[in-house]
C-alpha positions in Angstrom: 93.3 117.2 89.2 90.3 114.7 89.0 91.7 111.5 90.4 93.2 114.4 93.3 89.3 115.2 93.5 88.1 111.8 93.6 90.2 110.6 96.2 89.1 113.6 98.1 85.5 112.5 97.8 86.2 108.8 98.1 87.4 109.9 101.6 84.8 112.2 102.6 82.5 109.8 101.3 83.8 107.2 103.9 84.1 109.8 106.8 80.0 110.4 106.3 80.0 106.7 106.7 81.5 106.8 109.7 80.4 109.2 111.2 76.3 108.4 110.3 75.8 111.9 108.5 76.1 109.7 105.1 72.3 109.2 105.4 71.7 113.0 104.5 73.6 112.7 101.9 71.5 110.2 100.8 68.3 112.7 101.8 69.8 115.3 99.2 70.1 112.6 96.6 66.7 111.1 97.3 65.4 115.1 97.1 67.3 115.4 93.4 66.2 112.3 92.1 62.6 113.5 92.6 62.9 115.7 90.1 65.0 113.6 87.9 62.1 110.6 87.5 60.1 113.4 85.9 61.7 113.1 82.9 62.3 109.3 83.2 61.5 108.1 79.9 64.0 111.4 78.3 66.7 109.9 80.6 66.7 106.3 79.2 66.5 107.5 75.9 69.9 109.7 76.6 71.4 106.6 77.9 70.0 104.0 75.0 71.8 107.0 72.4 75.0 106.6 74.4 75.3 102.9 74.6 75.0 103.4 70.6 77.3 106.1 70.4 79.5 103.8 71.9 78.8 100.6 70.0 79.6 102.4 67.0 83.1 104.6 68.1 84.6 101.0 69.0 83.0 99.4 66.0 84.5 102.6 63.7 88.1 101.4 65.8 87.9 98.3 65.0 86.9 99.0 61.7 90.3 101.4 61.4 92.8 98.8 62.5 91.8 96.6 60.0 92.2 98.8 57.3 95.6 99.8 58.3 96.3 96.5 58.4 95.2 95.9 55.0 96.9 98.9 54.1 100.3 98.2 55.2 99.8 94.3 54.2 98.9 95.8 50.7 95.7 93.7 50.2 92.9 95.5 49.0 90.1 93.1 48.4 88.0 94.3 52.3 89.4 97.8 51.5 86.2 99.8 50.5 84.2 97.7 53.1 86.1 98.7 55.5 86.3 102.2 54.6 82.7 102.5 54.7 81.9 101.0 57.5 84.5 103.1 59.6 82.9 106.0 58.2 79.8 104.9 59.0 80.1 104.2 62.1 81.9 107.6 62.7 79.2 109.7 61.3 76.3 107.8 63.0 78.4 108.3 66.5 79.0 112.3 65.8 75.8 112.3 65.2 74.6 110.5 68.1 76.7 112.5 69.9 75.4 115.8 68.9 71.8 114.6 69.7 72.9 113.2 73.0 74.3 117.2 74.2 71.0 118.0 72.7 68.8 115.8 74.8 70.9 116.6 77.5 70.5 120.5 77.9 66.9 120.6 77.5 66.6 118.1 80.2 68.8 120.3 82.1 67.3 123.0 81.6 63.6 121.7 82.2 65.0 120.3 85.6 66.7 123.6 86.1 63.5 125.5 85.6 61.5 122.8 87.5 63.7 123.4 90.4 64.0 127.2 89.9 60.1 127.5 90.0 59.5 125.9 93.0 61.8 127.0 95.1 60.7 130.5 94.1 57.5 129.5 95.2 58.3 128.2 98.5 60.6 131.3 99.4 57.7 133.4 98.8 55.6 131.1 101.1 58.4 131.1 103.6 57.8 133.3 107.4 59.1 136.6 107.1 61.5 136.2 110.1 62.8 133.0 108.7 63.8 134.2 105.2 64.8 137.4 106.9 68.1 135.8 108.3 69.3 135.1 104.5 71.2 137.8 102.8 70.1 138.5 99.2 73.0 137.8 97.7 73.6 134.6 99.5 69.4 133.6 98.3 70.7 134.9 94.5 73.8 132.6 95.0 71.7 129.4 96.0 68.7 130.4 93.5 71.2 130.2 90.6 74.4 128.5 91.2 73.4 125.6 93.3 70.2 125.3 91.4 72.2 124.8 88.0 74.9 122.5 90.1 72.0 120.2 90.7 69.9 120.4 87.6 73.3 119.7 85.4 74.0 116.3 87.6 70.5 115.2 88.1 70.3 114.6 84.5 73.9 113.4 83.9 74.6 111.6 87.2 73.3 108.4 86.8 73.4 108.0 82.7 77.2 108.9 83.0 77.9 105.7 85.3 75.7 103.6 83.2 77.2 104.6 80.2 81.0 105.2 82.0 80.4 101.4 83.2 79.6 100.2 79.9 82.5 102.1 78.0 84.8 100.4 80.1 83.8 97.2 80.0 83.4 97.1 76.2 86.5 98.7 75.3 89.1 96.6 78.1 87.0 93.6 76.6 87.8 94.5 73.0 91.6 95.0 74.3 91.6 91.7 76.2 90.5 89.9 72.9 93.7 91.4 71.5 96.1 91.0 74.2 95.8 90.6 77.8 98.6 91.8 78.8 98.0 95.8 76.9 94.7 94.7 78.7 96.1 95.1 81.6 98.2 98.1 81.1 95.3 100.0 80.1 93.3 98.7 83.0 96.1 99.7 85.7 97.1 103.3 84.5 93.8 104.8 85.9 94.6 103.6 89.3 98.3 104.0 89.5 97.5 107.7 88.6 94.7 107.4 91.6 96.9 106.4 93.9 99.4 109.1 93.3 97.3 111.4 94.3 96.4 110.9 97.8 98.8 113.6 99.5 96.5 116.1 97.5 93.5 115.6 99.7 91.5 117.8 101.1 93.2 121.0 99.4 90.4 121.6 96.6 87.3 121.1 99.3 89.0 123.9 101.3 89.7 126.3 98.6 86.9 125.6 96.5 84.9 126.6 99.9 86.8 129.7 100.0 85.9 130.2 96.1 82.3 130.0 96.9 81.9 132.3 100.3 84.0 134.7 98.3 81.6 134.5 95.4 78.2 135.2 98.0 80.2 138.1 99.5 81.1 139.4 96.0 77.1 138.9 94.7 76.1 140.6 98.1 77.8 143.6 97.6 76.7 143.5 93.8 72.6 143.4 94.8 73.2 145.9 97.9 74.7 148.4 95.9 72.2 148.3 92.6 69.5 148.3 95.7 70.6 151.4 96.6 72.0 153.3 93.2 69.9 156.6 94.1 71.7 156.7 97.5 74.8 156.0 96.6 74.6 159.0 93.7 73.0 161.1 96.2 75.7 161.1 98.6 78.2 161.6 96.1 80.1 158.7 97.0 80.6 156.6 93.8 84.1 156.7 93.9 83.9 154.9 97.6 81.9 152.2 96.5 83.7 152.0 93.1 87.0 151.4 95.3 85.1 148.4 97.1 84.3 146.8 94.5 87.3 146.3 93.4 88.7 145.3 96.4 85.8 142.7 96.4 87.4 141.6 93.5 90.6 141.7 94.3 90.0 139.2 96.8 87.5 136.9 94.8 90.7 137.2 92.5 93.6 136.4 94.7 91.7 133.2 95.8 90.6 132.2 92.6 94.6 132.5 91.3 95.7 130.6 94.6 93.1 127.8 93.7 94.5 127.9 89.6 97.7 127.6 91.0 97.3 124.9 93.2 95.4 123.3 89.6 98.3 123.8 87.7 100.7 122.2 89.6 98.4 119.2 90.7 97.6 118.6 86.5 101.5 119.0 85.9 102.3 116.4 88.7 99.4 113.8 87.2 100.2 114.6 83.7 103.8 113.3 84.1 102.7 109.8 86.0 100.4 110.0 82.9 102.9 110.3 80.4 105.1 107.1 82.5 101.7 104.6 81.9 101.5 106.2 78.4 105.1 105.6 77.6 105.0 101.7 79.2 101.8 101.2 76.7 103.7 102.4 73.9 107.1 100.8 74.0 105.2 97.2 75.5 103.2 98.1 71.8 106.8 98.9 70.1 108.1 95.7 71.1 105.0 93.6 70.2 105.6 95.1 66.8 109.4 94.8 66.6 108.9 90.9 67.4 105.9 91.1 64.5 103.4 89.9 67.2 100.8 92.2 66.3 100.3 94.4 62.9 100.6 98.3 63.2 96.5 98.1 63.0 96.7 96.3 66.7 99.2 98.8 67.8 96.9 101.6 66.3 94.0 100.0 68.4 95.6 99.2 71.6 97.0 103.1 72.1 93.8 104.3 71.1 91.7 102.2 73.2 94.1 102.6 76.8 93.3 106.0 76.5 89.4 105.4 75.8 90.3 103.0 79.1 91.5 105.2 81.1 89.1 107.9 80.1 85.9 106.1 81.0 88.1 104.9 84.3 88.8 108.7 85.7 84.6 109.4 84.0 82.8 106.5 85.9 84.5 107.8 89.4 84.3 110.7 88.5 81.1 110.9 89.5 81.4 111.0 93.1 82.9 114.3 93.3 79.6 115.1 91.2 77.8 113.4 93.5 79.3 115.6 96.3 78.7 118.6 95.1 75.3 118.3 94.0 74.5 117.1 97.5 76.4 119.9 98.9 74.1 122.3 96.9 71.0 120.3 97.3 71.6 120.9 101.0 71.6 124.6 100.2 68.7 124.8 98.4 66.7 122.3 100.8 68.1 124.7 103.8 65.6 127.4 102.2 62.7 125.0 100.8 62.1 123.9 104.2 62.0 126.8 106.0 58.9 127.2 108.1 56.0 127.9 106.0 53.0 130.4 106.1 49.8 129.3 106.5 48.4 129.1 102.7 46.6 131.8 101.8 43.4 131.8 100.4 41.3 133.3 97.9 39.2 135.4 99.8 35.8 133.9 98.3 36.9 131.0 100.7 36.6 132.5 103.8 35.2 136.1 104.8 33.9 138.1 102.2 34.1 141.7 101.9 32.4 143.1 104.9 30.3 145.5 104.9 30.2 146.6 108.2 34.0 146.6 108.2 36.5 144.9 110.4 38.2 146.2 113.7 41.5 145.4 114.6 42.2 144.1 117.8 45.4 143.3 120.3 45.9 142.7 123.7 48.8 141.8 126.0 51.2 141.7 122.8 55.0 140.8 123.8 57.7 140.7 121.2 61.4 140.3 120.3 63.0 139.5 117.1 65.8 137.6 119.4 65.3 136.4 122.7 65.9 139.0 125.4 65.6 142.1 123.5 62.2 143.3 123.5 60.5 145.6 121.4 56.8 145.2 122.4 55.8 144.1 126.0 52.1 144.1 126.9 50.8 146.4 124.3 47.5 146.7 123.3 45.7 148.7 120.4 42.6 148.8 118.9 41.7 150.4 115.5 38.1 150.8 114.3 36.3 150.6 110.3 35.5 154.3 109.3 38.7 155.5 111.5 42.2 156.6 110.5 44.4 155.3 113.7 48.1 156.8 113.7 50.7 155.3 115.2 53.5 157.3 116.1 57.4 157.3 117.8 61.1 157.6 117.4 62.6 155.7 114.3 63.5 152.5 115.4 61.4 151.8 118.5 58.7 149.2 116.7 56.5 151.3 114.6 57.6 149.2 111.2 57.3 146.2 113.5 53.3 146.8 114.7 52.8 146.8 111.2 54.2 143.2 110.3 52.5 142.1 113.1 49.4 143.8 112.0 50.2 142.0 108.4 50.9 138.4 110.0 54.9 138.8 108.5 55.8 137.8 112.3 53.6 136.4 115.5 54.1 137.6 119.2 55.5 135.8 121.8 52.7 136.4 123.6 49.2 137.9 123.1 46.2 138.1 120.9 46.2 139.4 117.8 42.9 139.2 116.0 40.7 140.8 113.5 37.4 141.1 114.5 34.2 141.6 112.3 30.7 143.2 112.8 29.2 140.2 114.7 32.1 139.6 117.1 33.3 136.5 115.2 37.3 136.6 115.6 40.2 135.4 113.3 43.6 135.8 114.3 45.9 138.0 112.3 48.2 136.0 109.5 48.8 134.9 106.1 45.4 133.7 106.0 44.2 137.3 106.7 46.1 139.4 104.5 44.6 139.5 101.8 42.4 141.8 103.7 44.5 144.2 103.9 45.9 147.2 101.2 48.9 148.0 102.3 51.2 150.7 100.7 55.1 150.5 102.8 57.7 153.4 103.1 60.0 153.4 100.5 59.3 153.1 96.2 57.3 150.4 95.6 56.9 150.9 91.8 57.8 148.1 89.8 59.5 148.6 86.1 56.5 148.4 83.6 53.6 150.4 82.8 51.5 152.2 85.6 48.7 150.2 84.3 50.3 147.0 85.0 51.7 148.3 88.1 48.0 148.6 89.6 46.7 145.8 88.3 49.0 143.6 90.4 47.0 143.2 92.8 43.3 143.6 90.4 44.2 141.7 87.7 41.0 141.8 85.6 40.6 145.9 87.1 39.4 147.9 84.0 40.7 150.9 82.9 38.1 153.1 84.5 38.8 151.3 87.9 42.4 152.2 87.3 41.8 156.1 86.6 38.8 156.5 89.6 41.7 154.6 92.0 44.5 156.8 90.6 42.0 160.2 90.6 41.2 159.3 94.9 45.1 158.8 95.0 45.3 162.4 93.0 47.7 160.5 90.8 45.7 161.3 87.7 46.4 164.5 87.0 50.1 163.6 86.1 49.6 160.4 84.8 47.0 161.2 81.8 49.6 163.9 81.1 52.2 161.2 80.2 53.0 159.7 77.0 50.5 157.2 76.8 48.2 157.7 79.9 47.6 154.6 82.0 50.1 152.8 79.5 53.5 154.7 80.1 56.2 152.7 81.3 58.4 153.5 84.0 61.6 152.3 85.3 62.7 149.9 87.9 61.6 151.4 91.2 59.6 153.9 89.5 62.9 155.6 87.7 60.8 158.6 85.8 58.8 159.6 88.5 59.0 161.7 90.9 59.2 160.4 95.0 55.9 162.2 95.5 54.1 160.8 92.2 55.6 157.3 93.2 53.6 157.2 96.2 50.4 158.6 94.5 50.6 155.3 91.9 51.3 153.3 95.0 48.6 154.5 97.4 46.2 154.4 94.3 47.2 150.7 93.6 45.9 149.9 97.5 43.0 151.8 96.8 42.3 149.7 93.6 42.7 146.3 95.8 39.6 147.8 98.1 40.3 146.0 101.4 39.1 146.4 104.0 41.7 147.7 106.0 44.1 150.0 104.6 47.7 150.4 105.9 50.0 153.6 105.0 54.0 153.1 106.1 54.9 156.7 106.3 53.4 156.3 102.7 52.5 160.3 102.1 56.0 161.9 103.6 56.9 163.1 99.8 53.3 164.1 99.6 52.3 168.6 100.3 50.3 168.7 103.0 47.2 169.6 101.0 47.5 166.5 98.7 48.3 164.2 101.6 44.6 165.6 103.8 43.1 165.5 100.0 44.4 162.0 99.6 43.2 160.7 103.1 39.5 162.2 102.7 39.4 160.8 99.4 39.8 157.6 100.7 37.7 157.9 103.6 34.6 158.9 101.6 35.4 156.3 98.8 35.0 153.4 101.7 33.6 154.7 104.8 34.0 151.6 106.6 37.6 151.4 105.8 39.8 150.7 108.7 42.6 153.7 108.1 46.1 152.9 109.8 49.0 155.0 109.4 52.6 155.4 110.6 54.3 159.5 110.4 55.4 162.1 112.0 53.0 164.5 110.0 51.1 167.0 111.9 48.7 167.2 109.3 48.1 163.2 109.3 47.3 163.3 113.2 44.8 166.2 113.2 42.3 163.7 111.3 43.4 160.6 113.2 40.2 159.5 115.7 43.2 157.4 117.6 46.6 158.0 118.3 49.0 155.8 119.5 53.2 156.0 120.6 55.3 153.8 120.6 58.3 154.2 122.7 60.4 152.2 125.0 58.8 149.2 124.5 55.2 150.7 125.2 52.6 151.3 123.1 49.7 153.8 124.5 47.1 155.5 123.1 47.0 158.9 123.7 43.9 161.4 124.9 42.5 164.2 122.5 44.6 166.5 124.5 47.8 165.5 124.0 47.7 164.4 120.6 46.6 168.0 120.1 50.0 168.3 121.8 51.8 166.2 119.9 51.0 167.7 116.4 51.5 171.1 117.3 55.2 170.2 118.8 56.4 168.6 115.3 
């Protein structure tokens, strides 16, 4: 199965040659390596232990044919030497050994960390849209899987030629000094057995393909469903979903099998060409002993040794299917580090402060589409002023969530201004740089698994505990909350599992509140609220910050009757509506 795998690689290897794409292979190597000559000095070490682990395994062999010979020749004046020096050498190489897989994993786990850390960082810095296009299971796939394909060989790819190359050299040398001809035995088998292999190419890149997209389907449907546990319970349809995941399995399994099989009888093939070059060393070794050209300690050595040979052979190229794959899952790791990026965000005591006056937000002539063609936003303007709550309102679907990312700098227009503008008429375009600006509470639960006091200190990490409980009393969370076990410290579950929706979005719009932006944004955020805790909620907020800039998405009556501005969204257009017939509008829901 290897030497089938290395030809495959040696081939594909040469068809990147040819065809110029073996420069980005390079590219992925060049990217793994520059994690690799962090731990530089950890690396030679690992290779100085091997080149002494091996020193000493073909000193202990040495070391053993000799005292067979001397025990079979009957003469025991070297005896104890020998005896100690072959267990010697075999303690000090287990040993060496032992610390060599211990060197090895924390450098592969250090890499693997390394790695893990900043490609978590750089998906977070990544543009909405872009990262958007990436299913979570396929991100969980490439954040994990690839991640440890690559850490693993960036540590063990270039010691194991180094110390392959030298295990072969030493140990065909040691057999040469012997007997050239076993030397060459030994040194043949390994590529006989290569050669042998060549009809098998190109079957384990396929199917190990199909193993992988399998796997990412498999994962995706894994993450979707936990995502949506309540909903799934809810609708009563567990049994559905337990009955696709097993057919997800079922066909993760019936590839998987069809790839062992194909294993199987690709080991069985190569086994038996093994067992003819193992056979031709032996007998070539029976012969040399029937003739009494070498002692039974020679013939000891020599088998021992052609399969160290051939084992450091099939190691040292080996490699290259190594090689492959790592670059293969480099690519799929570099696909998402070098996505386009945000522009960085920074603290906010590096650009505006909080302003007092508050900040208006401002856009004109705004065209966009998620893909070309398909608008959902052409020439739309809106405006929303500090000390106002604006509503924006329409059917699901027609761009409501959407004014909000652009609002939040997640996306840009195609076309338009977008800006935020503050008390002097100084203007800043709406993005990453701007958010921070900006509370924002989104539809949905937003509740992290923890304590409500570390949920709301997320985004105030130094808030005290009386910021906490005056955020969480303008929310009207507190009444329930200093009812719980421990007050602010009670812990809740993933997605706020204990509480209910309604008390979920009281911690969440109290966390926003605790951030103090300037502008506040509210996603449908008090749906699960009563209608007197939602007006109670919105006052509260009001009169905490005056000059907050209030924006809202819903379909709540109540919301619109203490909106100064009301805009719809429908059909691509986005107008603001008169007095009148937003009166209109809330008395028609």
């Amino acid at each position: 199965m290897k030497t089938k795998t290395i030809n495959t690689s040696v081939h594909i290897l040469f068809s990147k040659w040819k065809d110029g794409t073996f420069s980005e292979l390079l590219d992925d190597w060049k990217w793994i390596f520059g994690y690799s000559i962090r731990y530089r000095k950890s690396i030679v070490l690992y290779v100085i232990l091997g080149i002494l682990s091996t020193s000493l395994g073909l000193m202990g062999s040495v070391a053993g044919k000799y005292l067979i010979d001397i025990i079979t020749g009957y003469q025991m004046s070297r005896l104890w030497v020998l005896v100690v020096l072959m267990v010697f050498s075999s303690v000090i190489s287990m040993a060496l050994e032992n610390l060599i897989n211990r060197v090895s994993t924390q450098l592969s786990i250090r890499i693997n960390n390394d790695i893990q850390a900043d490609v978590f960082d750089k998906i977070m810095a990544s543009e909405w849209l872009a990262m958007n296009a990436y299913t979570n299971g396929d991100l969980l796939n490439r954040f994990n899987g690839d991640v440890k394909t690559v850490s693993g060989n960036a540590v063990s790819w270039l010691p194991t030629v180094i110390l392959s190359a030298y295990k072969f050299a030493a140990t065909f040398f040691v057999i040469l000094h012997y007997d050239w001809i076993m030397a060459v035995i030994a040194l043949g088998s390994a590529p006989v057995m290569l050669l042998c292999s060549r009809f098998l190419l190109g079957k384990q890149r396929e199917y190990g393909k199909k193993v992988r997209e399998s796997s990412s389907e498999l994962m995706t449907f894994e993450v979707e469903a936990f995502y949506n546990y309540d909903t799934i319970k809810s609708f009563g349809i567990t049994s559905l979903y337990s009955r696709k995941m097993r057919h997800k399995q079922e066909g993760f399994r019936d590839i998987a099998l069809r790839y062992n099989m194909f294993t199987i009888k690709s080991n069985i093939l190569l086994s038996v060409m093994g067992l003819v070059m193992q056979f031709a060393a032996f007998f070539y070794c029976l012969f040399r002993l029937w003739t009494h050209e070498i002692t039974y300690g020679t013939m000891t050595l020599f088998l021992q040794q052609r399969s160290s040979l051939s084992s450091a052979f099939n190691q040292s190229v080996s490699v290259i299917p190594s090689f492959l794959n790592s670059s293969i899952s480099a690519r799929r790791i570099r696909e998402i580090t070098e996505l386009p990026r945000e522009v960085q965000i920074p603290k906010a005591s590096d650009t505006w402060k909080y302003p007092e006056e508050g900040l208006r937000i401002q856009m004109k002539g705004i065209e966009f589409a998620y893909t070309p063609g398909q608008e959902i936003l052409a020439d739309a303007s809106f405006l929303a002023d500090p000390g106002e709550i604006t509503a924006l309102v329409g059917p699901s679907g027609e761009g409501k969530t959407t004014m909000i990312r652009l609002i939040l700098g997640l996306v840009k227009p195609q076309k338009g201004e977008t800006v935020l503008v503050d008390a002097s008429g100084r203007k800043t375009e709406l993005g990453a740089q701007t958010r921070y600006l900006f509370s924002y509470v989104p539809q949905g639960n937003t509740i992290f698994g923890g304590t409500v006091a570390e949920n709301m200190r997320m985004v105030k990490e130094d808030a005290t505990d009386e910021e906490i409980i005056a955020a969480l009393q303008t929310a009207c969370a507190w009444e329930f909350v200093k009812k719980m076990p421990e007050g602010l410290y009670s812990s809740v579950g993933e997605r706020g599992r204990g509480l209910s929706e309604g008390q979920a979005q009281r911690i969440a719009i109290a966390r926003a509140v605790l951030k103090d932006a300037p502008i506040l944004l509210l996603d449908e955020a008090t749906s699960a609220l009563d209608v007197a805790t939602e007006r109670k909620v919105l006052r509260n907020i009001i009169r905490r910050r005056p000059d907050k800039t209030c924006i809202v998405t819903t379909h709540r009556p109540s919301v619109l009757n203490l909106c100064q501005r009301v805009y719809r969204i429908m059909e691509k257009e986005l107008v603001q509506l008169s007095e009148e017939e937003a009166a209109r509008m809330a008395m028609d829901f």
